[in-house]
N, C-alpha and C positions, 0 to 999 in steps of 0.2 A: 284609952290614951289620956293620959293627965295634960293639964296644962303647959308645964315644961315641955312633954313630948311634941306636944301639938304645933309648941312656937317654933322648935327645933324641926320639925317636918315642913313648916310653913316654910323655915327659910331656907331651907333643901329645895322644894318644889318651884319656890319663886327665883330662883339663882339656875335653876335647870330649865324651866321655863322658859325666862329670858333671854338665855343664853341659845336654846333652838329657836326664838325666837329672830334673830339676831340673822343665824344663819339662813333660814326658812327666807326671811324679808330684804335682807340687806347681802349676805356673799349668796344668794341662790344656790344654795349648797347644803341641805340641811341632812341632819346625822339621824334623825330622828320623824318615823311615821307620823302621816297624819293623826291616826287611831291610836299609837300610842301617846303624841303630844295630846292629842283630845284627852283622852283618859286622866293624866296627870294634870288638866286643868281639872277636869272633874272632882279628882279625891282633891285638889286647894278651894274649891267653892264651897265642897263638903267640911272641911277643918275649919275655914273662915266663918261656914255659917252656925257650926257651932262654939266659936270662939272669936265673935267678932272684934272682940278688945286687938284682934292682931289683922286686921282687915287696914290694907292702905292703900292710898290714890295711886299707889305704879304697883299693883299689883296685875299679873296677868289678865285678873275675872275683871279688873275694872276697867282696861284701857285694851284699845286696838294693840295688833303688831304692826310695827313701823318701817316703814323702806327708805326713811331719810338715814344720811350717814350721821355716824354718832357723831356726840359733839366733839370737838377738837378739829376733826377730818374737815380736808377742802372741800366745799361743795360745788360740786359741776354745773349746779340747776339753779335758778334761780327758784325759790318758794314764795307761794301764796297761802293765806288761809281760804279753807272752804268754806264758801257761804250758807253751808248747810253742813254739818259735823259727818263724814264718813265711817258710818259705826259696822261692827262686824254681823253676822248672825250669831244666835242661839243654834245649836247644832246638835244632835243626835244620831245615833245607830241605832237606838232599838222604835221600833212599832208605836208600844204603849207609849212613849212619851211624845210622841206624835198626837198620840193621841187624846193625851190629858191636855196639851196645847190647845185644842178642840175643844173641850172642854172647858176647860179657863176660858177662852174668849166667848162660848156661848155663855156661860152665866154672868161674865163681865157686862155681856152686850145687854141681853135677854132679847134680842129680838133675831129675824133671821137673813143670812146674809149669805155670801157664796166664796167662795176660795179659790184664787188663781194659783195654781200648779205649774213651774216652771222647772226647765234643767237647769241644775246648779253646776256652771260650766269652771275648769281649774285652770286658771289664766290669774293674770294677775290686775286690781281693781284701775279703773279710770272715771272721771267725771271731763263731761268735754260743755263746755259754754259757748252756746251759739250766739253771735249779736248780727242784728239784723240782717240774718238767716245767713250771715257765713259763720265757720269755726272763727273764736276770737281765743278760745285757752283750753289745757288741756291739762289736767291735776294728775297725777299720785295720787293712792289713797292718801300715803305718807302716815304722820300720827293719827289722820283721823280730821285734827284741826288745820294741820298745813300739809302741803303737799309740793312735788318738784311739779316744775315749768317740764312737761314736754310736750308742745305744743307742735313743734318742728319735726321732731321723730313721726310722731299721730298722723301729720299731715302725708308722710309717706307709707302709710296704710293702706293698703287699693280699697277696704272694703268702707273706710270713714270718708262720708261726703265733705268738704273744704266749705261745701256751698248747698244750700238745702234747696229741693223743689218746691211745687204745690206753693198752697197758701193755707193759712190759720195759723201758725207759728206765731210764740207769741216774740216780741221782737228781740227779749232776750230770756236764754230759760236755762237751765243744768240739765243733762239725761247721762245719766250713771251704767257703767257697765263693765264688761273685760273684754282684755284684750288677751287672746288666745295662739298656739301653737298650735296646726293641724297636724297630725303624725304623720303624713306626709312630707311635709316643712321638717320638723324635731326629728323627722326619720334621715331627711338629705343633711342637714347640719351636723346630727352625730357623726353621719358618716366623714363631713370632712374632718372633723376635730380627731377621730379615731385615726383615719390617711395621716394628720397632722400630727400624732399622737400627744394631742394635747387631751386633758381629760373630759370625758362627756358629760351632757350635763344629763340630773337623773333623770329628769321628766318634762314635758312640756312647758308644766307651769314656771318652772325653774328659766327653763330657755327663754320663754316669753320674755317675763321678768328682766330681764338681762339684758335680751334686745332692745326692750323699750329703752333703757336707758345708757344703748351708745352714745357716743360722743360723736357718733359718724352718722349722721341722718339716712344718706342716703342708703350706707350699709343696713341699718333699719329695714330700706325699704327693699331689699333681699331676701330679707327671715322669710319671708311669706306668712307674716301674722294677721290675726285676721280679728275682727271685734264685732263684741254681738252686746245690746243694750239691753237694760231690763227695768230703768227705775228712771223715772221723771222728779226730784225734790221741790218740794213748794209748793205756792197757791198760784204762781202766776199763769198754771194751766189748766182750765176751766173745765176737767171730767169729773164724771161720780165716780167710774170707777177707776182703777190701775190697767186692768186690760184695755178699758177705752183710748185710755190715756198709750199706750205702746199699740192700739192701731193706727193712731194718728201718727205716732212719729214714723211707723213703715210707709205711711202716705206721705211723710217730707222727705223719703228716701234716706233712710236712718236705717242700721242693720238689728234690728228687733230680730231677735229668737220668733221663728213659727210654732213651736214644738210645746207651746203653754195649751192647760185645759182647764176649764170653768166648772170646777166640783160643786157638791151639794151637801157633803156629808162625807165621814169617816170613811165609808164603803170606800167612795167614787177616789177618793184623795190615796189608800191603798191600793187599791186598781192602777193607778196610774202610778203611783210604786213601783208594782209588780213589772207591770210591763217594760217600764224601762233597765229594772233593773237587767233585764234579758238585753231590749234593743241598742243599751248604748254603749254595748259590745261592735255596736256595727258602724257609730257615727265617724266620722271622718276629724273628730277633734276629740278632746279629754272632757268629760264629765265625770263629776264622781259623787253626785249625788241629786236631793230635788228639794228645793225652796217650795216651801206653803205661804200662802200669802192671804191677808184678809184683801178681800177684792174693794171692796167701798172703802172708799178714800173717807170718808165720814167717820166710817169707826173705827179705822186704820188713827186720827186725831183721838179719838178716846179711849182707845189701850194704849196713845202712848209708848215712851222708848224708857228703859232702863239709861245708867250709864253708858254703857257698853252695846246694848239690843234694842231694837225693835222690838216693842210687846206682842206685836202683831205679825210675826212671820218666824217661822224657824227653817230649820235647812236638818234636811234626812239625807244623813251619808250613806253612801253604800262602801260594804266592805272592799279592801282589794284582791281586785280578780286574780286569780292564780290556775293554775291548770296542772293535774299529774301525770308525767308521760316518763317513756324509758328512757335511760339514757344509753344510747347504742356506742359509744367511744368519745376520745378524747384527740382534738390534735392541739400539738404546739406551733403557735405563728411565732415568728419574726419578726420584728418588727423595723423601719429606718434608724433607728438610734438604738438597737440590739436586744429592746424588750421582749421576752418570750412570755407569751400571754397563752394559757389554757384556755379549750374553746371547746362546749361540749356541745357533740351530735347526738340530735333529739329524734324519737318518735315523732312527727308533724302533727302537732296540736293549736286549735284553733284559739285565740288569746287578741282579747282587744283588738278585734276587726281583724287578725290579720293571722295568717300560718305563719308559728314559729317551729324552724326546725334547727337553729343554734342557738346558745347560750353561754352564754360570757362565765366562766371561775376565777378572772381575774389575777389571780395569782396560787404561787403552790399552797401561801400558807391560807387562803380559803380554801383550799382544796382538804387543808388536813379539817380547819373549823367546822367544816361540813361532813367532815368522815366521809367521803364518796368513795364509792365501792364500784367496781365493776358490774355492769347491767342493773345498777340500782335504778330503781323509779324514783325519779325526784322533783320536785315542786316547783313550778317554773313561774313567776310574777313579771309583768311586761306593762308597766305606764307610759308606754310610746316609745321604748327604749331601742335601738336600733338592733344593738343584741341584748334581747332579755335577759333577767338574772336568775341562777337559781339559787332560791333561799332555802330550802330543808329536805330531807330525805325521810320517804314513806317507809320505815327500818321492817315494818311488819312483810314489805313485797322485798326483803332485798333476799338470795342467795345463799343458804349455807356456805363458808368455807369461800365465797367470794374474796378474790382480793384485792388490795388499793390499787386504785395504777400508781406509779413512779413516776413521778417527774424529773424530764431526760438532764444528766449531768456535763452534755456536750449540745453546743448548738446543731438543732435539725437540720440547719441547713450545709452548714461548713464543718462542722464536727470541732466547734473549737471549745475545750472546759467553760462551761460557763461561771459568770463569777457574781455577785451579789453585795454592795457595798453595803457599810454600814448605816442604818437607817431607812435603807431601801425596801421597799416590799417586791419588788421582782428580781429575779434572776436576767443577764444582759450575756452576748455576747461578745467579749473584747475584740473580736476582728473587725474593727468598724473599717477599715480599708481592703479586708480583702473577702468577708460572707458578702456571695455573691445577691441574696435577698434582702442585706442593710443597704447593697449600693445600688439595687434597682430603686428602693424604697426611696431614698434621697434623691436619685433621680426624679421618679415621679412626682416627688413632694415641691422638687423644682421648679417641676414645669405647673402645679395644679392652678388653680384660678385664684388663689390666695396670694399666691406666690408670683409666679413670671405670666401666669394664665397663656400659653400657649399650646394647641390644639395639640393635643396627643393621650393617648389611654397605655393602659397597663399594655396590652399587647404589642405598641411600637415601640415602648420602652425593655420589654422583654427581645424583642427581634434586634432593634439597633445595638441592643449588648451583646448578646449572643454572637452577633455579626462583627464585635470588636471594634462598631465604631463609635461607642457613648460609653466612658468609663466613669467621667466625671463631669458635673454641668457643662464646663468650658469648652465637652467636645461636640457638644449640640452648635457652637457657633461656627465648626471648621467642619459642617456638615455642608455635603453638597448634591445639586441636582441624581450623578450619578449614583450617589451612595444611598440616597431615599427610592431609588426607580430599582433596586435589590429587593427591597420589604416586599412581601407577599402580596398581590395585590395591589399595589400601587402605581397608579396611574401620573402622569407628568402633573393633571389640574391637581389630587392630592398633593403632590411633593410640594407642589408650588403654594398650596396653600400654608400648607406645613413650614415653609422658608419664611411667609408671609408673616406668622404669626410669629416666629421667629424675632422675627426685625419689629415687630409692635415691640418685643417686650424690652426693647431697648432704652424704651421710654418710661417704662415700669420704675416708680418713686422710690427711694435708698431701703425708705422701711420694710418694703416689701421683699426687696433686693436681700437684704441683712436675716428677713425671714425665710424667704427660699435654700439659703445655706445650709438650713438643716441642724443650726447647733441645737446640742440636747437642752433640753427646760425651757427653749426661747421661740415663746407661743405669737401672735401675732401682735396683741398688746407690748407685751415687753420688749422685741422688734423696735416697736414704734417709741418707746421709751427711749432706748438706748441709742436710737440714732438721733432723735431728736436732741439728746442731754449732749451727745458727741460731735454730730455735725458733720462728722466724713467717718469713712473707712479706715485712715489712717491715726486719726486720734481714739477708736477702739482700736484698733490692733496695737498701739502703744500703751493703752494705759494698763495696771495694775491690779488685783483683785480687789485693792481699796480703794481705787479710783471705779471701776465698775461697779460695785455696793452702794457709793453713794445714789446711784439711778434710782426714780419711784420704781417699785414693785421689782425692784432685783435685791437676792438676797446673798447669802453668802455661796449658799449652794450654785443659783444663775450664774453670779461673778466668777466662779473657780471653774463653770463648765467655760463661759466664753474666753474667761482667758487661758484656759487647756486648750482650748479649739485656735486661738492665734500662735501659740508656742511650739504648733508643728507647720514644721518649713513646709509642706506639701499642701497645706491650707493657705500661706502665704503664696506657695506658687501657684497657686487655682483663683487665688484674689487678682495676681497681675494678669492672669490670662483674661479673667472675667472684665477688666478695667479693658483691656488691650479690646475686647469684643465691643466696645463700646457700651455698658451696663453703669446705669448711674449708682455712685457710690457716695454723695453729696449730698445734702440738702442745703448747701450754703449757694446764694447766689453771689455775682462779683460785688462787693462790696461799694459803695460810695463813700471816696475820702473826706472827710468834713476838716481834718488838722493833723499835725503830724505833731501833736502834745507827747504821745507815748512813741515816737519814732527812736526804734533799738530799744526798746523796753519789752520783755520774754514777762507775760503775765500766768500765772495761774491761777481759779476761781476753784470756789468748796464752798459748798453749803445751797442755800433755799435764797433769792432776791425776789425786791417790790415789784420786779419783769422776772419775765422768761431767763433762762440761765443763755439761751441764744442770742436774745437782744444784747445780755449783757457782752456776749463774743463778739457781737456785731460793735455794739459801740468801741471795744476793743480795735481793731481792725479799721475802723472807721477815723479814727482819730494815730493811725500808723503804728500798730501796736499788734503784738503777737502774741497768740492762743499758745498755753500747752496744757500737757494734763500730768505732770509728775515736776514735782519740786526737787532741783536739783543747784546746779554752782551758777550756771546760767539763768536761774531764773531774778526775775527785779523786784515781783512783789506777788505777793501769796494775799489774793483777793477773799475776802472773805465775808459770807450771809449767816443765816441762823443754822445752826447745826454742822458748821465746818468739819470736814474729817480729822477726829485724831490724831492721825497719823503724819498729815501734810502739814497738821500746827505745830507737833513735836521738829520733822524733820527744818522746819521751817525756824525755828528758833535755835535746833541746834550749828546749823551753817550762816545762822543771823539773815535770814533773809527778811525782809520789812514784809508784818502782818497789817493790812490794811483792810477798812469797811467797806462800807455801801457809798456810804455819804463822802468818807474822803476822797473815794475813785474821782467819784462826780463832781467835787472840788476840781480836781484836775483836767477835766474837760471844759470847752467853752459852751457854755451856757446850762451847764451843769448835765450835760450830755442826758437833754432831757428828750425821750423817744416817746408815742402813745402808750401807756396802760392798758392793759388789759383788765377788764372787769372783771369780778369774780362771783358766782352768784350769794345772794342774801337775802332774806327774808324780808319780803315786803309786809313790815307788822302789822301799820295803819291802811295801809292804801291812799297815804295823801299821796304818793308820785303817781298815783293812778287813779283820778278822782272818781271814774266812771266803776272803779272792780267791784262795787257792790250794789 
């Protein structure tokens, strides 16, 4: 490769890089393996070290990956820098460079020293600062040198102490680690995002990732995530070695990995390879490889860190586990919003602690990617995934003359053409009113714990239909004693309980209300978007597909399903029934008059304000002034922030409607209709508002 070639691969690799980079740390969504992003760092370390004239500071070899939001994006968190740089490992799959690692630090050193051997657990990093023995802050790895505030999420960890025991702690210190998904946890959460048919996420570490960084603490403290520590930074904690050092913190009641061993040599450090590459098949969380460590903190200072590594520790990946078994058939589900998803039945094969005997194809057109054949043996890979995936087919075991299955042209369940829009990767069934498996589906999805959380399973949701008395949400409310004391089994204390949980969910907040619905693409976040940006039931059911776009995280596609789903009267008439049941449809409470400034004034707002878009309705409202959301003959002024619609500027100028600001509204109120701020988080550069953070 000449040099032109070299710079041109360079800036391929570094733009690919990044870019899974991106995903991998920041959407938890990455397109691309560990082992194959490994590898393509590898050939840029290799071109860079033979062409260093094209070697830069943001290249992949030289810098961590980042889970702060890029720049531009609001940030939710507030940041800190680490008082200690959070750098990544040096990382390997093969043996010998385990081995030459060995190597290198004995002649580095020349004298003799021992190696702590740890699981290299697939969670994602944290550093937690204890001040006089309680939690005081809780990092991000982030770039490395700052990191986000989740201080509040961590605190709802059952397995992180708030407040340490014992004594010897010193009075303030850092102990670095991750915080993890047990496939347990990652197994219950697929499952509801699948119920929810929202998408799953791939792997533990992904869901981890995720969770730490709700907006909703307490939800947090639902994941069931769990954290295991491994690294003490600095001098202010007085061991020789590393192991000393993480016995002491399981004696302040800090959750220290047990599962470390104290090597002597190449042998012993393979040994303990070996073994686990079998046992941690069985662990009850994700690992996917094993950190080597120089044990004495002494010569751990004089190998020193690279930019990017620790000279002193590398991390041996293991491959991902996969397992080959037959495939014995194919069924197609249904789904609540008429998704038809292939699902294959497996031979029962042992895979990441657990028997798998189905496996997710996703759709027909991985079904053609993969060429599957009838009774072929195929390759089945499982990172904690609720249904494992299969990725390839053993073509040397398949069948002469076997042939593809067909993926069915009418719904399994109702027999109705299925159909497949443009851009779509699955096949749907249009009967969303009358396949009898989309409207159980919606029913259960109703009632789940996301949604109304009232006690019921598939089963009573299968009998009360069958029995013709729950066709749609709104018949669960005109359900009665007699008509529950029919279901199989059911006793008066069931029914009763059953009515019970009923009447809780009366009290169940809009967003949840608005997610229970059922509209297709309107996952729980976006839910809570859209009623928050609206305010009531009645201002989404009015607005527009342009008025719906403007929402964070709704796009054109969310906008055109919700406003298809208001445009049929039979959804309007399940909203008055739902209202009639007594179901909060609101987040607005009754407002306090402050002036009747805007009194007969029809206001419209568009765009992003220095508050909440709420506040701003409130002060609206507050000073005798009416919300709408479509610009029309009646409206008085067409409110306008950063990034106004389009479409409501154009309509707005064509019928002269008066375009006004931020600043003029507020002219118009008394006292410049000035309400609290909401802070937003920012990088604390120096730490002068914080004299103590270092």
């Amino acid at each position: 490769m000449d040099k032109h070639q070299a710079e041109n691969r360079i800036k391929e690799l570094k733009a690919v890089l990044s870019e899974n980079s991106r995903k991998y740390y920041v959407d938890n969504a990455p397109t691309m393996s560990d082992y194959d992003y490994d590898h393509l760092v590898y050939e840029l370390a290799g071109l860079e070290k033979q062409f260093p004239e094209f070697v830069t500071s943001d290249s992949p070899t030289q810098k961590v990956g980042s889970d702060l939001e890029p720049a531009g994006m609001k940030k939710e968190f507030t940041q800190y820098f680490h008082r200690y740089p959070m750098l990544s490992l040096g990382n390997t799959y093969n043996i010998r460079e385990v081995e030459e690692f060995a190597e290198r630090a004995g002649k580095a050193l020349g004298v003799k020293f021992t190696y702590c051997c740890e699981l290299k657990f697939d969670g994602t990093a944290i550093c937690l600062t204890y001040r006089h023995g309680k939690l005081f802050r809780a990092l991000t790895r982030g770039d490395g040198r700052i990191g986000d505030d989740v201080t509040a999420n961590v605190k709802h960890i059952e397995n992180i102490p708030v407040e340490l025991k014992g004594s010897g702690y010193p009075d303030e210190f850092e102990i670095r680690g991750e915080i993890l998904m047990p496939y347990s946890a990652f197994d219950r959460l697929n499952a509801e995002r699948l119920e929810n048919e929202d998408t799953p996420f791939a792997n533990p570490r992904n869901a981890a990732s995720g969770s730490l960084k709700l907006l909703d603490s307490n939800e947090v403290g639902n994941r069931g995530l769990y954290c295991t520590l491994y690294h003490i930074p600095g001098d202010n904690v007085s061991f020789e070695t590393h192991d000393e050092a993480l016995k002491a913190a399981a004696s302040w009641g800090l959750p220290v990995s047990g599962e470390r061993r104290i090597c002597h040599d190449i042998s012993e450090i393979e040994e303990y390879l070996n073994y686990w590459d079998i046992h941690r098949k069985f662990l009850p969380y994700p690992t996917d490889g094993i950190v080597i460590k120089i044990n004495e903190f002494a010569y751990q200072k004089v190998l020193g860190y690279t930019a990017k590594f620790p000279r002193w520790a590398v991390a041996y990946k293991f491959k991902a586990e996969k397992a080959l078994t037959k495939l014995i058939s194919i069924d197609y589900q249904v789904g609540r919003t008429g998704a038809v998803t292939p699902v294959a039945n497996l031979d029962p094969v042992q895979l990441s602690g657990t028997v798998v005997k189905r496996a997710t194809l996703n759709n027909a057109g991985q079904m053609d990617l993969l060429d599957i054949h009838t009774d072929d043996y195929v390759y089945v890979e499982k990172g904690g995934e609720i249904i494992p995936k299969i990725t390839g087919v053993e073509l040397s075991k398949r069948t002469p003359g076997a042939p593809r299955p067909s993926f069915p042209v009418v719904c399994p369940d109702c027999g109705t053409a299925l159909v497949k829009e443009e851009g779509e990767a699955k096949y749907f069934c249009p009967n969303t009113e009358g396949c009898p498996t989309q409207i159980k589906g919606r029913l259960l999805h109703f009632l789940s714990r996301k949604a109304m959380n009232v006690i019921a399973g598939e089963a009573t949701v299968d009998r009360l239909y069958d029995l013709d008395f729950v066709k749609t949400p709104a018949d669960f409310y005109d359900l009665t004693m007699p008509n529950l004391l029919m279901l199989d089994g059911w006793k008066e204390k069931a029914a009763q309980r059953f009515l019970y949980s009923l009447q809780g969910s009366r009290n169940v907040p809009f967003e949840r209300v608005f997610f229970a619905l059922g509209i297709r693409y309107v996952g729980e976040s976006t839910a809570k978007e859209i009623t928050r940006y609206f305010g009531d039931i009645d201002s989404v059911m009015a607005a527009s597909e342009e008025d719906l776009s403007e929402v964070a995280d709704v796009g054109n596609v969310i906008a055109a399903s919700v406003y298809e789903y208001f445009s049929d009267s039979r959804h309007i008439e399940e909203i008055t029934r739902l209202k009639a049941a007594g179901l909060k449809f609101s987040t607005k409470e009754k407002s306090v008059t402050v002036s009747d400034v805007l009194a007969g004034k029809t206001i419209v707002i568009s765009g992003n304000f220095t508050v909440s878009r709420d506040e701003i309705k409130s002060l609206i409202e507050m000073n005798g002034g009416k919300n709408s959301t479509s610009v029309s003959g009646k409206t008085s002024y067409l409110l306008t922030g950063t990034r106004p619609g389009p479409e409501k500027l154009k309509k707005a100028s064509e019928i002269g409607i008066p375009v006004i600001g931020e600043n003029e509204f507020r002219s118009m109120l008394p006292d410049g209709g000035v309400l609290p701020r909401q802070e937003t988080g920012s990088v604390n550069v120096t730490g002068e508002s914080d004299p103590t953070l270092f």
